[in-house]
DOVOBA-146054 format. One record per residue (C-alpha): residue number from 1; residue in three letters; chain; x, y, z. Coordinates in steps of 0.1 Angstrom, whole numbers, plus 2048, in hexadecimal, padded with zeros to 3 digits. Layout:
{NUM,ALA,A,{X,Y,Z}}
...
//
This chain:
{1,UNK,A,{312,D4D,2E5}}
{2,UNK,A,{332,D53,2D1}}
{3,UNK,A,{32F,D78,2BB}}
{4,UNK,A,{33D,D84,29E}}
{5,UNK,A,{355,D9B,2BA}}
{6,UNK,A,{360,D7E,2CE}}
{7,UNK,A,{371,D6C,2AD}}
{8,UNK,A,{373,D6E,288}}
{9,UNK,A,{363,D49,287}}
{10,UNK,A,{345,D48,27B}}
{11,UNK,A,{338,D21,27E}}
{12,UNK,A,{321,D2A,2A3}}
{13,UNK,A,{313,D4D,29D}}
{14,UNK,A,{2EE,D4C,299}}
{15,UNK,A,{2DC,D5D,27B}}
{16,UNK,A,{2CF,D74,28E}}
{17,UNK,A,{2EE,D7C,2A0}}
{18,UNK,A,{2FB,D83,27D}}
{19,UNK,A,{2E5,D9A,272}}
{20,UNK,A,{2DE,DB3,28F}}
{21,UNK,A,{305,DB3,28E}}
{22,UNK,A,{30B,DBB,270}}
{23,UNK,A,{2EC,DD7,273}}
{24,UNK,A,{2FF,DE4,28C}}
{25,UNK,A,{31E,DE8,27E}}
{26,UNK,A,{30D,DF7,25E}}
{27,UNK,A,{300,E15,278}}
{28,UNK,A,{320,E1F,281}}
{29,UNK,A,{333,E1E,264}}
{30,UNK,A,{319,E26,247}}
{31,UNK,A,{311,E49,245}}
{32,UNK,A,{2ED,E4D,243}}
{33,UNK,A,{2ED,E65,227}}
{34,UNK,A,{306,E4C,212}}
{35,UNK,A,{2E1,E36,212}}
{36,UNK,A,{2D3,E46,1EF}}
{37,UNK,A,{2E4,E2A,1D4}}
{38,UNK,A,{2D2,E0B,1C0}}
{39,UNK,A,{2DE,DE7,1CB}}
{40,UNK,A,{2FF,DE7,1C4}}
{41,UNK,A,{306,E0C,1B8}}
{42,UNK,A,{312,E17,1D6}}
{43,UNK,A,{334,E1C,1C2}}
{44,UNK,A,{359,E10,1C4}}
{45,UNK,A,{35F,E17,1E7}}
{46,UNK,A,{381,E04,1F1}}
{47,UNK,A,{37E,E19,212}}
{48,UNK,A,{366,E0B,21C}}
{49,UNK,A,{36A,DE7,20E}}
{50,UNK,A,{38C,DE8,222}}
{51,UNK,A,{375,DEB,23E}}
{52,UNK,A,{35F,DD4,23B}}
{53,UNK,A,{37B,DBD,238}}
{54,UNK,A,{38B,DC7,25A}}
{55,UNK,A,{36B,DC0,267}}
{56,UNK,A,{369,D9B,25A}}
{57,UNK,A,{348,DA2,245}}
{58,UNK,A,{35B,D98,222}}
{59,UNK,A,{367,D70,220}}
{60,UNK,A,{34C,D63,232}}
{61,UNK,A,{34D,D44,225}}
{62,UNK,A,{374,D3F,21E}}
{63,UNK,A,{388,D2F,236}}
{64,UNK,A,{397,D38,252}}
{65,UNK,A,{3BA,D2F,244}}
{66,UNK,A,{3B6,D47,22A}}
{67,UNK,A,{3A7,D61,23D}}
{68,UNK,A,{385,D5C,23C}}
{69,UNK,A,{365,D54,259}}
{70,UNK,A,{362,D30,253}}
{71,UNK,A,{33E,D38,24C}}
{72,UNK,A,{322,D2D,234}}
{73,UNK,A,{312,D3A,214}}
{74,UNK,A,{2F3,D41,228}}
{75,UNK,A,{304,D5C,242}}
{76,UNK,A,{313,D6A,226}}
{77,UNK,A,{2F1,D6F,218}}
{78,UNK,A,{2E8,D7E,237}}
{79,UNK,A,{305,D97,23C}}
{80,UNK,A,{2FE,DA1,213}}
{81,UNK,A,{2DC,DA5,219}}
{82,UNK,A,{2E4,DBF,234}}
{83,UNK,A,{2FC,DD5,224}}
{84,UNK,A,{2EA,DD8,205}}
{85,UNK,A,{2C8,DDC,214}}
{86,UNK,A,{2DD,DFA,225}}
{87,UNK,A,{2E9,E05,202}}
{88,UNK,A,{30E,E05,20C}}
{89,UNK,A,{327,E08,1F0}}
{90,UNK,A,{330,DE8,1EB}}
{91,UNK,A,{33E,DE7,1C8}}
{92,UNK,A,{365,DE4,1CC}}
{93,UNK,A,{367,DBF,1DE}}
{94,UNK,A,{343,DB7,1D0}}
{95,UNK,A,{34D,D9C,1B5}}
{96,UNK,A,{36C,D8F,1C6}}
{97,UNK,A,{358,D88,1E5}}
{98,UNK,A,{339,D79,1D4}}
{99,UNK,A,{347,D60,1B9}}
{100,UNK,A,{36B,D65,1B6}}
{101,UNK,A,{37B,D5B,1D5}}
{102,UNK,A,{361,D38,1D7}}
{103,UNK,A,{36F,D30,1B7}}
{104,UNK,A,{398,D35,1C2}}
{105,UNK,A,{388,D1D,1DE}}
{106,UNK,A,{378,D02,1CD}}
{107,UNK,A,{38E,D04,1AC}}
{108,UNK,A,{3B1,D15,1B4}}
{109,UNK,A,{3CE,D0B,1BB}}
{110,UNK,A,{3E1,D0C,1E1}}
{111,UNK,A,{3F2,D2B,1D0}}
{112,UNK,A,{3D4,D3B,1C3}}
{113,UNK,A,{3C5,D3C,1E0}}
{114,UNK,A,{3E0,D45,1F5}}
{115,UNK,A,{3EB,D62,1DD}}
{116,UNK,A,{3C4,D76,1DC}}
{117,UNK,A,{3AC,D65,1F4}}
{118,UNK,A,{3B9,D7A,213}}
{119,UNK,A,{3BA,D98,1FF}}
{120,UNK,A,{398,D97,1F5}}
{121,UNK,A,{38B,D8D,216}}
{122,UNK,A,{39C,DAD,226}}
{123,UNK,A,{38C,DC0,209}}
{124,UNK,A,{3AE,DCB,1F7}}
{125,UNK,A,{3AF,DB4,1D8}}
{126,UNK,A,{390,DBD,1BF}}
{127,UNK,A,{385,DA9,19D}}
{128,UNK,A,{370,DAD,181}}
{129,UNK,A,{362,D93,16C}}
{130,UNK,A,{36A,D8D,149}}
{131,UNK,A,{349,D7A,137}}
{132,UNK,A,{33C,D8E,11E}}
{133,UNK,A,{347,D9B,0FD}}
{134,UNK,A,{339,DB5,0DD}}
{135,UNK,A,{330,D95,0CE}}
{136,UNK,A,{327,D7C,0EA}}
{137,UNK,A,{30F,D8C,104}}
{138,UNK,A,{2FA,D6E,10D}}
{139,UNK,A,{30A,D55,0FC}}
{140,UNK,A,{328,D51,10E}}
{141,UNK,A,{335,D32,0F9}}
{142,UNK,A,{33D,D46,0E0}}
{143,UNK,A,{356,D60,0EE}}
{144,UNK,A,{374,D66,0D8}}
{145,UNK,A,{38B,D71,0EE}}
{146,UNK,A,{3A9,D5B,0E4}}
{147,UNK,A,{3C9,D50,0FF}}
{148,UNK,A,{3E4,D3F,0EA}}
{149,UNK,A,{3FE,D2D,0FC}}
{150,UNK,A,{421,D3C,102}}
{151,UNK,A,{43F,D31,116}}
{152,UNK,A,{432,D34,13C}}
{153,UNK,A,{411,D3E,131}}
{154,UNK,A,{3F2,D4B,11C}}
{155,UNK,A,{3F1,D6B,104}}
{156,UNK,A,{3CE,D77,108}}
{157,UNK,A,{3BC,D8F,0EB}}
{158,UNK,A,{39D,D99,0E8}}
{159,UNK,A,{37F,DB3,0F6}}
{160,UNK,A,{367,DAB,114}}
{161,UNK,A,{348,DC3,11D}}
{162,UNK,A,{334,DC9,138}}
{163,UNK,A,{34D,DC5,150}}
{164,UNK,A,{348,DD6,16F}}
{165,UNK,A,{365,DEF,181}}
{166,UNK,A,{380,DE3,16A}}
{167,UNK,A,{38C,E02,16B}}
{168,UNK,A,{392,E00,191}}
{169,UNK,A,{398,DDE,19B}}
{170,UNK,A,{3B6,DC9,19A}}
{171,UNK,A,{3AE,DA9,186}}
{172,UNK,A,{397,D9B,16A}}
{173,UNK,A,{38F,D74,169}}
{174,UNK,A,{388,D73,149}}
{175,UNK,A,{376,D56,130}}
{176,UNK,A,{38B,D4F,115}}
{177,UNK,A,{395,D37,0F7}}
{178,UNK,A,{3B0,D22,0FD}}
{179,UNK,A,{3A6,D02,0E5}}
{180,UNK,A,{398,D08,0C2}}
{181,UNK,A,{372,D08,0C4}}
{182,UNK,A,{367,CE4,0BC}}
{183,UNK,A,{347,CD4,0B4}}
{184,UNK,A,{341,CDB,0DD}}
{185,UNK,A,{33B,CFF,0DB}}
{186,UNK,A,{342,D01,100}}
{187,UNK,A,{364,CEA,100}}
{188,UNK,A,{385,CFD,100}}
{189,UNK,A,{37B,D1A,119}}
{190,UNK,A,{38E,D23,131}}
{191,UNK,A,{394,D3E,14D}}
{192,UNK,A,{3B3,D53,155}}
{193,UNK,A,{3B8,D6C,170}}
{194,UNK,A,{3C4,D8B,15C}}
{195,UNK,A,{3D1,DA8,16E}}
{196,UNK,A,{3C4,DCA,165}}
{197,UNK,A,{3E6,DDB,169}}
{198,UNK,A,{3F4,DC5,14F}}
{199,UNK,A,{407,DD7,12F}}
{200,UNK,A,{3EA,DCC,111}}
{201,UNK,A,{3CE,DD1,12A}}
{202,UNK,A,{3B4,DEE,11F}}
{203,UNK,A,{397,DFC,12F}}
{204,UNK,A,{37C,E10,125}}
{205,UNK,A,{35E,E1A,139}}
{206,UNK,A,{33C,E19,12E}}
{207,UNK,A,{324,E3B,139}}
{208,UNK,A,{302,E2A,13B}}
{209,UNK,A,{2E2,E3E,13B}}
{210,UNK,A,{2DF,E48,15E}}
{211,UNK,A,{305,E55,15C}}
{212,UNK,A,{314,E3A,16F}}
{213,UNK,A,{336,E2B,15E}}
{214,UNK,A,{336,E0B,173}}
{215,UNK,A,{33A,DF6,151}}
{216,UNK,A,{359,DF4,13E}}
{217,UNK,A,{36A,DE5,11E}}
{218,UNK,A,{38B,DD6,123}}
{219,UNK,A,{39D,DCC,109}}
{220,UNK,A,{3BA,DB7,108}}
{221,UNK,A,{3D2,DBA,0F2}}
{222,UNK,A,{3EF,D9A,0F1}}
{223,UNK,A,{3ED,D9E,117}}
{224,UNK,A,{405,D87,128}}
{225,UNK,A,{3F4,D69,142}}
{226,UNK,A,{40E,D58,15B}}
{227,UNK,A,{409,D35,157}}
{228,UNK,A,{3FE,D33,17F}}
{229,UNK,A,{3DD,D4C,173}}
{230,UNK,A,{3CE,D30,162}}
{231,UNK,A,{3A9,D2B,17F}}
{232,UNK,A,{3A0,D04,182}}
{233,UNK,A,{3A2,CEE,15F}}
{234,UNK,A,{3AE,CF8,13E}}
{235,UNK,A,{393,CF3,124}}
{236,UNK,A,{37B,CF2,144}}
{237,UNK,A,{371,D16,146}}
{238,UNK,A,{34B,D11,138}}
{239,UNK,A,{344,CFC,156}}
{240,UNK,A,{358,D14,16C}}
{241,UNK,A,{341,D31,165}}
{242,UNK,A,{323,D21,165}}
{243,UNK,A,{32B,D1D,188}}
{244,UNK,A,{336,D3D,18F}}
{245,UNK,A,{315,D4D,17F}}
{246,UNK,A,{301,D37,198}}
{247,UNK,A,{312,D4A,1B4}}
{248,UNK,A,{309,D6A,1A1}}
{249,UNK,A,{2E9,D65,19B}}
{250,UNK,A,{2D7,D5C,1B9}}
{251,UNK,A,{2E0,D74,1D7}}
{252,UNK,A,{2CB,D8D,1E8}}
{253,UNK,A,{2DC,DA6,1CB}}
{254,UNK,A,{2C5,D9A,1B3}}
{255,UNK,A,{2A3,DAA,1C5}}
{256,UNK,A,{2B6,DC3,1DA}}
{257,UNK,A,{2BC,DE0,1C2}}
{258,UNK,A,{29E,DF7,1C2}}
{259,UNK,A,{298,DE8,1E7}}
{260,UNK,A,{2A0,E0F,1F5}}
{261,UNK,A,{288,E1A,1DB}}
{262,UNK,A,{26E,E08,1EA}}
{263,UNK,A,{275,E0C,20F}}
{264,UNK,A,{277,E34,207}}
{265,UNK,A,{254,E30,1F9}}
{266,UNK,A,{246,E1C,213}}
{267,UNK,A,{254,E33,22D}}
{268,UNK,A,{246,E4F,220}}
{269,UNK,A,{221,E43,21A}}
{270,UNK,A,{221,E30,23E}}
{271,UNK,A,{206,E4B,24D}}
{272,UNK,A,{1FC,E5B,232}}
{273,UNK,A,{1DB,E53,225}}
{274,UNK,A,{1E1,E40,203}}
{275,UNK,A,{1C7,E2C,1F0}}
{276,UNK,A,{1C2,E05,1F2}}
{277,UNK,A,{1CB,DFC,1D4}}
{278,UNK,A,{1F1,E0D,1D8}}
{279,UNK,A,{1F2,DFA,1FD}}
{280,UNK,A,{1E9,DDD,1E8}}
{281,UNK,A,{206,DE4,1CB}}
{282,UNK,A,{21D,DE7,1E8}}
{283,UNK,A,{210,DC6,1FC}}
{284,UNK,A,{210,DB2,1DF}}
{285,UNK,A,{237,DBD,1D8}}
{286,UNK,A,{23E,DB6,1FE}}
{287,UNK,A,{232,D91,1FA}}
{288,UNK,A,{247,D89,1D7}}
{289,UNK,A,{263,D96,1ED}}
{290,UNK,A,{260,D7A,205}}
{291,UNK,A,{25B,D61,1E9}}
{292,UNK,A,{276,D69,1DB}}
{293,UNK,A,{28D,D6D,1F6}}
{294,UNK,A,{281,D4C,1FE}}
{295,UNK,A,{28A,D40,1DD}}
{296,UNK,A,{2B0,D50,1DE}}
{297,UNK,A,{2BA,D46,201}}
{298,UNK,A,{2AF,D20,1F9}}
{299,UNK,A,{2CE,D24,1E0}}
{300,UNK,A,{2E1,D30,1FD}}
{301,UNK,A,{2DC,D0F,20E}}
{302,UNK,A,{2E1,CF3,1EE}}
{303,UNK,A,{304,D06,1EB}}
{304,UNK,A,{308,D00,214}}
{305,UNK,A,{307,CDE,20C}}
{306,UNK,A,{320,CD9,1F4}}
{307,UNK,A,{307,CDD,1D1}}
{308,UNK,A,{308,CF1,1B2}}
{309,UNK,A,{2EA,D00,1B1}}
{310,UNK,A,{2EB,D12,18B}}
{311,UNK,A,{2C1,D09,186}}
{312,UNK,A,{2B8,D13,1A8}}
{313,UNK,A,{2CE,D38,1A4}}
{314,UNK,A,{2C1,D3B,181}}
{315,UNK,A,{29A,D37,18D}}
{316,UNK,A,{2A6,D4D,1AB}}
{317,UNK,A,{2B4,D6B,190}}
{318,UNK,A,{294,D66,17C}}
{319,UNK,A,{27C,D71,194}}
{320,UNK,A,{28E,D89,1A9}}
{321,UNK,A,{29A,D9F,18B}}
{322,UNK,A,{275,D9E,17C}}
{323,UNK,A,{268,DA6,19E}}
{324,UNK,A,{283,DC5,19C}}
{325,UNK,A,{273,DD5,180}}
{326,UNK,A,{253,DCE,18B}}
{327,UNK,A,{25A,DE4,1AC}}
{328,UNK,A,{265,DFF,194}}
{329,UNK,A,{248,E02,184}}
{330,UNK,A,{231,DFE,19E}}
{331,UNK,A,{248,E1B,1B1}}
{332,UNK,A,{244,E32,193}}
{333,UNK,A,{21F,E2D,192}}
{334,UNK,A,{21F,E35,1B7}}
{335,UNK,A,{235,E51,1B3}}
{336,UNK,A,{21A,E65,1A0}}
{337,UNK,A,{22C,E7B,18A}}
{338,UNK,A,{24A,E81,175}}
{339,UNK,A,{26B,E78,185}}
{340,UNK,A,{287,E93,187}}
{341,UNK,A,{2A6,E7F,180}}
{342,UNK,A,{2BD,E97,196}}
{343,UNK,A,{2A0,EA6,1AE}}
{344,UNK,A,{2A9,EB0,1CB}}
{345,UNK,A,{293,E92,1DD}}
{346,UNK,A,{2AD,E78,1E3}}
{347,UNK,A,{290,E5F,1E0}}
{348,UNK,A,{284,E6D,1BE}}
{349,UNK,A,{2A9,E6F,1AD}}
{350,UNK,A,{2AE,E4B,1B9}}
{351,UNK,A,{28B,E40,1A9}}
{352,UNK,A,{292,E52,189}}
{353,UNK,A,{2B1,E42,187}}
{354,UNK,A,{2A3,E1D,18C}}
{355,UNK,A,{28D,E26,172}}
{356,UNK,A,{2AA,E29,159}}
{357,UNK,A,{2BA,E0C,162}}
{358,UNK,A,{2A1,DF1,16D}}
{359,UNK,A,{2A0,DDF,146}}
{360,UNK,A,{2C4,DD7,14E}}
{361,UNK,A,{2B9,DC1,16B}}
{362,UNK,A,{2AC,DA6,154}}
{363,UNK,A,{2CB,DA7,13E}}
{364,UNK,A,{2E7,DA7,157}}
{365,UNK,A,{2F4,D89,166}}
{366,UNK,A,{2DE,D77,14A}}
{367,UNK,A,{2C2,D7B,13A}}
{368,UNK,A,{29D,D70,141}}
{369,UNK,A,{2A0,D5B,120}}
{370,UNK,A,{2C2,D4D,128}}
{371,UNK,A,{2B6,D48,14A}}
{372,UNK,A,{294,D36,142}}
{373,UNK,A,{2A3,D22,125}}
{374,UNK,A,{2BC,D15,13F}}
{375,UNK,A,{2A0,D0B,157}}
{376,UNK,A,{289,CFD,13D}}
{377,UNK,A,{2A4,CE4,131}}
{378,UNK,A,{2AD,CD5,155}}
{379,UNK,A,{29E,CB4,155}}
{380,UNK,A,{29B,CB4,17D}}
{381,UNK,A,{274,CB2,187}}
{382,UNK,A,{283,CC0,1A8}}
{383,UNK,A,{28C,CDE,197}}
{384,UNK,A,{271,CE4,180}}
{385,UNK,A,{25E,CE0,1A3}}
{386,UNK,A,{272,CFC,1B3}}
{387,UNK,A,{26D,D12,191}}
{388,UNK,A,{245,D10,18D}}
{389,UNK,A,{23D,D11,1B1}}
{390,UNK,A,{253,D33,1B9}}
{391,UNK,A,{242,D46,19A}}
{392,UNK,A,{224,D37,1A8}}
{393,UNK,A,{22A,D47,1C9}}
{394,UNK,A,{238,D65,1BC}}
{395,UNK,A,{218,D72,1A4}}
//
């Protein structure tokens, strides 16, 4: 049977193949004490995004013309799955890998993708994402960021937020007005690859709670888009990012954050004598973990064959963010005292720490309300099927 050694094509390895491969790999080159980050904390490593590029674990699912494996939306599941179950520092290639380069595929042109899809499948060419804004958080049709035509191009003003690593990647595909709002609130969006070096470009980072300054605002002031940055359809950017934010919202990301926390937990009671009703707490977590697992890798496979799953990923996010902070504060409970934010116990800092964060996992990516207004207003029974049977499962 063909391995991921023999050639870079993907199309014949078997899933498990994958996976111990990929395990593998992750043993030699992940230092075992670089294991102590949440989800996708891990930091803007381009080290060591370089390097997973060299090793064919970034592009999965891009062609081989362009660099990439050849290979499904499900392996790439299965190789994310891995390295953030591993707490590897992912955070440099993270976006361009997971929504950016699918979209230069599906909506770009030759030039697009010739010009960044083999940089960010050999984990050199980084993006953030340019959605939200002071005064359009969840509802994205009303951004304000404005691109007036010039000669050979856009001038783009205005201030997004919440934009992670701006202040170290390379590009920002950014949401923006290019038509005057009509009675279609969502008409006249569109999306432009901006790039952070540009002269009008700003960035400020955001220190959250736990310290971390992995947000940022970026401001652009009259910044200057060639006419060749324009991504897909002018005026068709709504639908763009709709699609975009399925791909966001579905993968193993989404229920993987505090997934250390809870292995460190577990390893540490395995032998000792703990009461039934924490084995309980812990087996019942287990099981939603499956469900939902379940529930995100069926998205995996609608994408394999050619859908848009937006309903599917936004049931997916909605379950696997609330079972998130669930774990947290089951694990604090467990825990059985205060947590020491900086203690010394690698396993009690990174606790502490989920703690802090673990409202933001509702919020980001879209919100539970955003989310379950979207699913309650698709008229597919299918759907509504896939919806009431995985919360079902899940409880």
């Amino acid at each position: 049977m063909a391995t991921v050694e023999d050639h870079r094509d993907l199309k014949n390895i078997a899933a498990g193949d994958l996976r111990l491969q990929v395990r593998r790999w992750l043993d030699r080159e992940l230092p075992p004490d670089r294991r102590t980050c949440l989800g996708m904390s891990g930091g803007h490593n381009s080290d060591f995004s370089r390097q997973l590029g060299e090793a064919g674990w970034l592009g999965l699912s891009v062609p081989a013309m362009y660099g990439g494996r050849n290979g499904t939306a499900v392996q790439r599941f299965i190789v994310t799955e891995e390295l953030l179950a591993a707490q590897a520092p992912v955070g440099a290639h993270w976006l361009a890998d997971r929504q950016v380069a699918p979209s230069i595929l599906r909506i770009g042109t030759e030039e697009q993708r010739r010009t960044f899809l083999p940089h960010i499948v050999r984990g050199e060419c980084y993006f953030s994402i340019g959605l939200s804004e002071p005064e359009a958080g969840s509802d994205l049709s009303a951004v304000r960021t404005q691109a007036r035509r010039v000669a050979d191009g856009w001038r783009v003003s205005g201030t997004k937020i919440w934009t992670t690593f701006a202040q170290y990647n390379h590009h920002l595909l950014t949401l923006c007005r290019t038509q005057p709002r009509g009675e279609d609130r969502h008409s006249g969006l569109s999306q432009l690859i901006v790039s952070l070096k540009s002269e009008g470009v700003h960035v400020r980072p955001i220190r959250t709670m736990d310290g971390n300054e992995e947000f940022c605002e970026v401001i652009l002031d009259d910044v200057f888009v060639p006419e060749n940055r324009l991504l897909g359809c002018e005026g068709q950017g709504w639908a763009q990012a709709a699609a975009e934010l399925a791909l966001e919202r579905y993968g193993p990301e989404r229920w993987l954050s505090v997934w250390g926390c809870l292995t460190g937990i577990v390893d540490r009671v395995r032998g000792d004598r703990v009461d039934g009703a924490a084995l309980a707490d812990i087996g019942r977590l287990m099981a939603k973990y499956r469900t939902v697992r379940r529930v995100s890798m069926n998205v995996a496979r609608s994408i394999d064959r050619g859908l848009t799953p937006t309903v599917q990923a936004a049931v997916a996010k909605d379950l696997a963010t609330s079972l998130e902070q669930e774990t947290v504060e089951v694990l604090r409970q467990l825990w059985g005292s205060e947590l020491a934010p900086f203690s010394s116990d690698s396993l009690e800092s990174l606790l502490a720490q989920a703690v802090l964060i673990s409202p933001t996992f509702t919020i980001r990516g879209g919100t539970t309300e955003v989310l379950r207004g979207l699913i309650s207003r698709d008229e597919r029974p299918a759907a509504m099927a896939v919806h009431r049977d995985a919360v079902t499962s899940a409880r």
